[in-house]
Backbone as a chain_set.jsonl record, in Angstrom:
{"seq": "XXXXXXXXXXXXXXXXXXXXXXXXXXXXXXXXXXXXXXXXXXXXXXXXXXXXXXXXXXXXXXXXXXXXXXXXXXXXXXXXXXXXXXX", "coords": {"N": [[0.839, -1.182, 0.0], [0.432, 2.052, -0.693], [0.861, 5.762, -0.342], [-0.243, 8.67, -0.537], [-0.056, 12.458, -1.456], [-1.944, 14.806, -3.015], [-2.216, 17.881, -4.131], [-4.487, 20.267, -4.692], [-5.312, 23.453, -7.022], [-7.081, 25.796, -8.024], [-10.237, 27.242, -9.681], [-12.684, 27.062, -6.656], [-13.929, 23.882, -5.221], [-16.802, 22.333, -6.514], [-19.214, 21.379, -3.99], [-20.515, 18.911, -4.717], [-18.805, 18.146, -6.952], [-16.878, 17.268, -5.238], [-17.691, 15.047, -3.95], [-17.73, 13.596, -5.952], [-15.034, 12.668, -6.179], [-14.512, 11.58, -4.41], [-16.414, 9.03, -4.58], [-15.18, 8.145, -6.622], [-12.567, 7.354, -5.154], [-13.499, 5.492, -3.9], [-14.158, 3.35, -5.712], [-12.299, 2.794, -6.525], [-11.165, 1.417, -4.908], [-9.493, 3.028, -2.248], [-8.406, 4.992, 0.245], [-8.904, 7.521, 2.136], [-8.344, 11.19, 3.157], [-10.326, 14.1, 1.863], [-9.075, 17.673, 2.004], [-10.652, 20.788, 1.417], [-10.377, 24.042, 0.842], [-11.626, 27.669, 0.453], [-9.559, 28.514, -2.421], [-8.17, 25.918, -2.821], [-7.284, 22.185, -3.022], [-6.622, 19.55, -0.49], [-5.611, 16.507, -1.143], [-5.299, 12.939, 0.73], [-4.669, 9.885, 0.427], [-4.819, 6.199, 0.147], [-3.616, 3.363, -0.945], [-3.295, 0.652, -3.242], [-1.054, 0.567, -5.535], [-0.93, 0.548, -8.744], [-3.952, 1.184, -8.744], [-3.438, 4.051, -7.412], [-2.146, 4.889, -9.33], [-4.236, 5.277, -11.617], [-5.86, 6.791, -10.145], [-4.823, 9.224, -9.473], [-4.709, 9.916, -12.393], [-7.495, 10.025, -13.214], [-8.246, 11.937, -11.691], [-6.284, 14.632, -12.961], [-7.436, 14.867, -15.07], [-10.343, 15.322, -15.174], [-10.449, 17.43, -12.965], [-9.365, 19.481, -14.459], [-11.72, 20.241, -16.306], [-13.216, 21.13, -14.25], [-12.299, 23.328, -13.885], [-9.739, 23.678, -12.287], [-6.607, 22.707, -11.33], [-4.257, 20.137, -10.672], [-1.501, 20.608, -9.391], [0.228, 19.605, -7.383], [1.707, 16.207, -6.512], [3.126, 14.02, -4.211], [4.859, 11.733, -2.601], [3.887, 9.817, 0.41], [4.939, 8.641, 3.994], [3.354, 6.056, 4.888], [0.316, 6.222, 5.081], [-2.595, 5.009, 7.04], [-6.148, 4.586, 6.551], [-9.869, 4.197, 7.268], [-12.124, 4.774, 5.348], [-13.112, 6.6, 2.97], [-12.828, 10.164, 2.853], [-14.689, 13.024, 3.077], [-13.727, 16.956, 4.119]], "CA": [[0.0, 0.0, 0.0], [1.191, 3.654, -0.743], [0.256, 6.761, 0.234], [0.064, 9.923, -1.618], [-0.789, 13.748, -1.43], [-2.055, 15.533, -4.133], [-2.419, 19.2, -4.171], [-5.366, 20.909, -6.525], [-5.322, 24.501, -6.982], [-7.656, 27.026, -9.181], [-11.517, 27.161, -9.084], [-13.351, 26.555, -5.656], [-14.336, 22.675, -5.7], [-18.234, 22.215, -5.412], [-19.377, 20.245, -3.118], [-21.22, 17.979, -5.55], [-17.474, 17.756, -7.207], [-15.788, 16.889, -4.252], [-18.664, 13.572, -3.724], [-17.139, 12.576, -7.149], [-13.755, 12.735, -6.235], [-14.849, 10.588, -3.154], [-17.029, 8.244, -4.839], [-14.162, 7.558, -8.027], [-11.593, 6.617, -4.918], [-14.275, 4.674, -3.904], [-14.58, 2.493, -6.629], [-10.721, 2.04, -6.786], [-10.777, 0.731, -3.559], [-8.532, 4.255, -2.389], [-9.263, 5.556, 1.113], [-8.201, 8.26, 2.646], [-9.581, 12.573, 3.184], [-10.248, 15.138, 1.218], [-9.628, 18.584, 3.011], [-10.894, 21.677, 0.489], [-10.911, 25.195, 1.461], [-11.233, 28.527, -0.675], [-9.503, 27.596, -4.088], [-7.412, 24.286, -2.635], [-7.621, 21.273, -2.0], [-5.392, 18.62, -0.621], [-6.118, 14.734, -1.223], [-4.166, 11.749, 1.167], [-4.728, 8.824, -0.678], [-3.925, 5.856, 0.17], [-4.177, 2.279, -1.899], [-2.353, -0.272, -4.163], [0.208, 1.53, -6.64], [-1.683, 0.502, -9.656], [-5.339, 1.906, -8.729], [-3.192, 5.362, -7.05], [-1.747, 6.066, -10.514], [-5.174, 5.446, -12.298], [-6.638, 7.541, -9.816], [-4.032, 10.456, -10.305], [-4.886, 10.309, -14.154], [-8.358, 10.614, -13.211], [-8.102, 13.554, -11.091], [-5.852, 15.392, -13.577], [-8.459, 14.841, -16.237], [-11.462, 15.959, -14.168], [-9.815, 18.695, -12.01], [-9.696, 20.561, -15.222], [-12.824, 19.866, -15.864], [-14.021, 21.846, -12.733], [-11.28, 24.852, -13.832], [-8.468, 23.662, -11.612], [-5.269, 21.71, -11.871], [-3.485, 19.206, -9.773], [-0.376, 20.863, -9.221], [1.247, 18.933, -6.994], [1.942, 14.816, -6.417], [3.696, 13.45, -3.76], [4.619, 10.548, -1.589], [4.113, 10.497, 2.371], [4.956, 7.592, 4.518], [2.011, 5.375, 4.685], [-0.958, 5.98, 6.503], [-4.14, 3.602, 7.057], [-7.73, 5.108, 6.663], [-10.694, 3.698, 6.975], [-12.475, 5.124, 4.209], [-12.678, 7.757, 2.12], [-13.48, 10.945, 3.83], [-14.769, 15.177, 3.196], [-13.705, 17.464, 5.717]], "C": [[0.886, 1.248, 0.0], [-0.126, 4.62, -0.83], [0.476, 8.043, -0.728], [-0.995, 11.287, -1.577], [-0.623, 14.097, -2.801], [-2.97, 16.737, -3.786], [-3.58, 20.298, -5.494], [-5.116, 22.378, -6.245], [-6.376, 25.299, -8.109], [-9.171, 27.45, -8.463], [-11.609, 26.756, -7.383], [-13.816, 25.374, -6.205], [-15.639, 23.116, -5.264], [-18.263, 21.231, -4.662], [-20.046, 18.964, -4.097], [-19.637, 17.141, -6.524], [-16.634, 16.507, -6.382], [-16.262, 15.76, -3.968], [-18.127, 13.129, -4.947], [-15.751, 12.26, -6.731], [-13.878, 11.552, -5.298], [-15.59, 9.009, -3.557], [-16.313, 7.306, -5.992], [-12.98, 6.247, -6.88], [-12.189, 5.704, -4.462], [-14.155, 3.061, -4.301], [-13.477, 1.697, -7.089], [-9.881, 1.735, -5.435], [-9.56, 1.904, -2.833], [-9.41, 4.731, -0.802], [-8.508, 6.621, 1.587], [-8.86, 10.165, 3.082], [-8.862, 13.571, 2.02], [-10.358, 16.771, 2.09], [-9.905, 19.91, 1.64], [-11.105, 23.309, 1.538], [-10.574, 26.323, 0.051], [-10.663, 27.91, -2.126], [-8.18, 26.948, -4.097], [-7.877, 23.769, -1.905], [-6.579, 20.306, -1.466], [-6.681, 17.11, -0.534], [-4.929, 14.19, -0.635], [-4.776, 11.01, 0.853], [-4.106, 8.002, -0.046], [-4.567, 4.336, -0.465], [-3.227, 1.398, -2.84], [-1.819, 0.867, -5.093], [-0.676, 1.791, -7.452], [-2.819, 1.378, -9.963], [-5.117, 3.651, -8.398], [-3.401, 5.869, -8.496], [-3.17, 6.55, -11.098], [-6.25, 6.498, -11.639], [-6.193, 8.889, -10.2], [-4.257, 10.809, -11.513], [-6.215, 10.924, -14.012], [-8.417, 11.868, -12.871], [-7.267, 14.223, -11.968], [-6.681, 16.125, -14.71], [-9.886, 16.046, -15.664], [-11.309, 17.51, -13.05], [-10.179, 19.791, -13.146], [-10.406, 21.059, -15.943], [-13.717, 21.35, -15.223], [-13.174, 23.559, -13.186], [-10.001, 25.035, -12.703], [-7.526, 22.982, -11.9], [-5.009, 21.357, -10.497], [-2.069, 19.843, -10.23], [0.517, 20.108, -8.356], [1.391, 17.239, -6.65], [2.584, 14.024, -5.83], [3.803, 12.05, -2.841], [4.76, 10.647, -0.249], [4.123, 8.606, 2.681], [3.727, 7.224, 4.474], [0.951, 5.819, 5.477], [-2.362, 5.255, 6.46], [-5.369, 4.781, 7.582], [-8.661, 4.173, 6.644], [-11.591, 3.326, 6.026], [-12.125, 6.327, 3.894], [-13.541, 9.163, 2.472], [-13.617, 12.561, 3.222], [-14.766, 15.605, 4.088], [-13.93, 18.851, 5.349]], "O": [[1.925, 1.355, 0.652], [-1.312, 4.498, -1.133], [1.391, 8.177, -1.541], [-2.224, 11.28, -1.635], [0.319, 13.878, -3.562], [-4.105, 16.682, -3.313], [-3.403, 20.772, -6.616], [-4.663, 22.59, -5.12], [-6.024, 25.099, -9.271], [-9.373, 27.818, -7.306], [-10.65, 26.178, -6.873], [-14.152, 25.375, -7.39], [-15.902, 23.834, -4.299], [-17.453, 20.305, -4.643], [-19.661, 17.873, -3.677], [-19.475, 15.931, -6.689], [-16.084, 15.446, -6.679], [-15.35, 15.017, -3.606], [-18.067, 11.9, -4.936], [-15.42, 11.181, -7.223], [-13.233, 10.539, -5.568], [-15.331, 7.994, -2.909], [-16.639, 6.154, -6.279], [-12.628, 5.105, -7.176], [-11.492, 4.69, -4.485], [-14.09, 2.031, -3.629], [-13.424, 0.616, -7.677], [-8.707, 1.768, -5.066], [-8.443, 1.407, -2.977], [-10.632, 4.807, -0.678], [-7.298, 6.55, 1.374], [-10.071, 10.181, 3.305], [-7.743, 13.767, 1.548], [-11.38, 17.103, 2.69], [-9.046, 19.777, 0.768], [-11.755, 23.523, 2.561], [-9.815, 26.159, -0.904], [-11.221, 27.031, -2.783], [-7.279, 27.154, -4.911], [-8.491, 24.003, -0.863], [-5.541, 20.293, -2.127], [-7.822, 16.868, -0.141], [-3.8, 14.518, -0.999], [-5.945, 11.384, 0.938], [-3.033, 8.327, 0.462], [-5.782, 4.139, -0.485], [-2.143, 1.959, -3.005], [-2.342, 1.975, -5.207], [-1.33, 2.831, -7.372], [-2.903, 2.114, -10.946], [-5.936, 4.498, -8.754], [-4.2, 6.7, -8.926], [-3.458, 7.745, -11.162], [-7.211, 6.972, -12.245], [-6.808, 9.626, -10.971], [-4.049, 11.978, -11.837], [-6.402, 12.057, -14.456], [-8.615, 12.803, -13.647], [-7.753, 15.295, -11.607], [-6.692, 17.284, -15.125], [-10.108, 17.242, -15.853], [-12.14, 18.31, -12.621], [-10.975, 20.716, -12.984], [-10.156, 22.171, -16.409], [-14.5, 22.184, -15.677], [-13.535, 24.663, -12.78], [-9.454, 26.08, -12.35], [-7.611, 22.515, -13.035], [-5.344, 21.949, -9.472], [-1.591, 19.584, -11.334], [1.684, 20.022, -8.739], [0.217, 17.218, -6.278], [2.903, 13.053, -6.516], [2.8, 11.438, -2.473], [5.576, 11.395, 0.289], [3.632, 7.682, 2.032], [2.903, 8.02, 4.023], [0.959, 5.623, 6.693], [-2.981, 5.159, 5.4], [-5.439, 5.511, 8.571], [-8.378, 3.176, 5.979], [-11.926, 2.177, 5.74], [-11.186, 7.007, 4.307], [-14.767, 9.204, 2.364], [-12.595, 13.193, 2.954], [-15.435, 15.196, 5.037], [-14.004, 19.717, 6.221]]}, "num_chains": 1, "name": "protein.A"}
């Protein structure tokens, strides 16, 4: 399992957005929170390699989409979530 922040920046997310973003890591078995304020957000992620990247593609795709970008992509030591969380 790996872990991973990703940084959005531009638009304000909606909230109706931000239930997709939640409901995609969902589906790729991906748990972890989403925190959003003003116009960023951060995502910790965490999940098999494979399903991260495909999630990362998604969110790049979709972010811009909404009128923002994923600017940033990193790795953080691991951490264990339950599920997949909006804060």
């Amino acid at each position: 399992m790996n872990t991973k922040k990703l940084i959005i920046k531009g638009k304000t997310l909606h909230p109706a957005f931000q239930k997709t973003l939640q409901l995609k890591a969902e589906e790729l078995d991906i748990t972890g929170i989403l925190k959003a304020n003003d116009n960023t957000a951060t995502l910790v992620t965490t999940g098999v390699k494979d399903h991260l990247e495909d999630y990362i593609t998604w969110c790049e795709a979709a972010v811009k989409e909404q009128g923002a970008e994923l600017i940033e992509t990193s790795d953080l030591a691991f951490k264990a979530y339950y599920n997949f969380s909006l804060t």
